[in-house]
C-alpha positions in Angstrom: -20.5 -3.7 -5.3 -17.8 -6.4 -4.1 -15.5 -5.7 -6.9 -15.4 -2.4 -6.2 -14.9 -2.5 -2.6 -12.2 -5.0 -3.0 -10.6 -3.0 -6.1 -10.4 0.0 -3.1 -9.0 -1.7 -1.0 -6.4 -3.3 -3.0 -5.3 0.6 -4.4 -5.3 1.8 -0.9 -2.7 -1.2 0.1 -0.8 -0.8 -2.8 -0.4 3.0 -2.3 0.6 2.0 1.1 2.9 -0.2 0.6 4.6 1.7 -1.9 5.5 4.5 0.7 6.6 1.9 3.3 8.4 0.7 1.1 10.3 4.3 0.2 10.4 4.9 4.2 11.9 1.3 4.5 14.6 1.6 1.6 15.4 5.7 1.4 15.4 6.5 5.3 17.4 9.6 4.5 14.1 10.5 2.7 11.7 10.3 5.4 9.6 12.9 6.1 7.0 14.0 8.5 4.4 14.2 5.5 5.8 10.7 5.2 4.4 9.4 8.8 1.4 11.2 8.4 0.4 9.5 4.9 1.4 5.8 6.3 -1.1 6.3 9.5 -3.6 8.1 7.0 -3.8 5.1 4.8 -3.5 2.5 7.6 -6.9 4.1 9.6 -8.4 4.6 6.2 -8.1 0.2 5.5 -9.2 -0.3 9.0 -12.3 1.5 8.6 -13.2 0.1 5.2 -12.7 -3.4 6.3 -14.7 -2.7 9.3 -16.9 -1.5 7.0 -16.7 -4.7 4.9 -16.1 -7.4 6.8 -16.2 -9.7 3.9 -13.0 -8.2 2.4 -11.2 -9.6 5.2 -10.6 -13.4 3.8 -9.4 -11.7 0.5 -7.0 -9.7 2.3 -4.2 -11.6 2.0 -4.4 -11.9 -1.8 -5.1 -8.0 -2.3 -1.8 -7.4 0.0 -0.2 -9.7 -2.8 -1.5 -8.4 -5.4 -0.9 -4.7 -4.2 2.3 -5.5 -3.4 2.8 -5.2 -7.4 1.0 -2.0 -7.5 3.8 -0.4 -4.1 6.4 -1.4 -6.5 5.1 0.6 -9.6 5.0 3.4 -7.0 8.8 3.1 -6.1 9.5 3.0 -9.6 7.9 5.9 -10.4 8.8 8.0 -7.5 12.1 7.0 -6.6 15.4 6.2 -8.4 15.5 3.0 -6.4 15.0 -0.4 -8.8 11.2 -2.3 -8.1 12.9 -5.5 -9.3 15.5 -5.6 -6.8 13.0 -5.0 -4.2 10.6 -7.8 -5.5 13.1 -10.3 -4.6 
């Protein structure tokens, strides 16, 4: 059960960090959809580390590690480059 709880919430980070990063780099972009996503995913990690409070130590390796996975995102959603944004 911990690998999967910390597998979720390292997709959930990754997802959001990929569209902060989009909000961050293509602010002519933004949209309201946007804003509603980014607080969307931000509850939905509160709750499941509430929910787990065990996940909490590992957090700052998922964040790395989903970093990774935010930059696939860009990649694939966006024109913008992952490698110049994983510098």
């Amino acid at each position: 059960m911990g690998k999967q709880q910390r597998q979720e919430l390292r997709n959930r980070l990754g997802v959001l960090l990929g569209h902060l990063l989009k909000s961050c780099h293509q602010p002519e972009a933004r949209s309201k959809s946007w804003s509603y996503i980014i607080r969307d995913l931000r509850e939905r990690i509160h709750y499941h580390l509430a929910e787990n409070p065990s996940l909490k130590p590992y957090l700052p390796e998922a964040i790395t590690k989903a970093y990774q996975d935010g930059l696939n995102l860009i990649g694939q959603e966006t024109p913008l480059n992952p490698r110049q944004l994983s510098q």
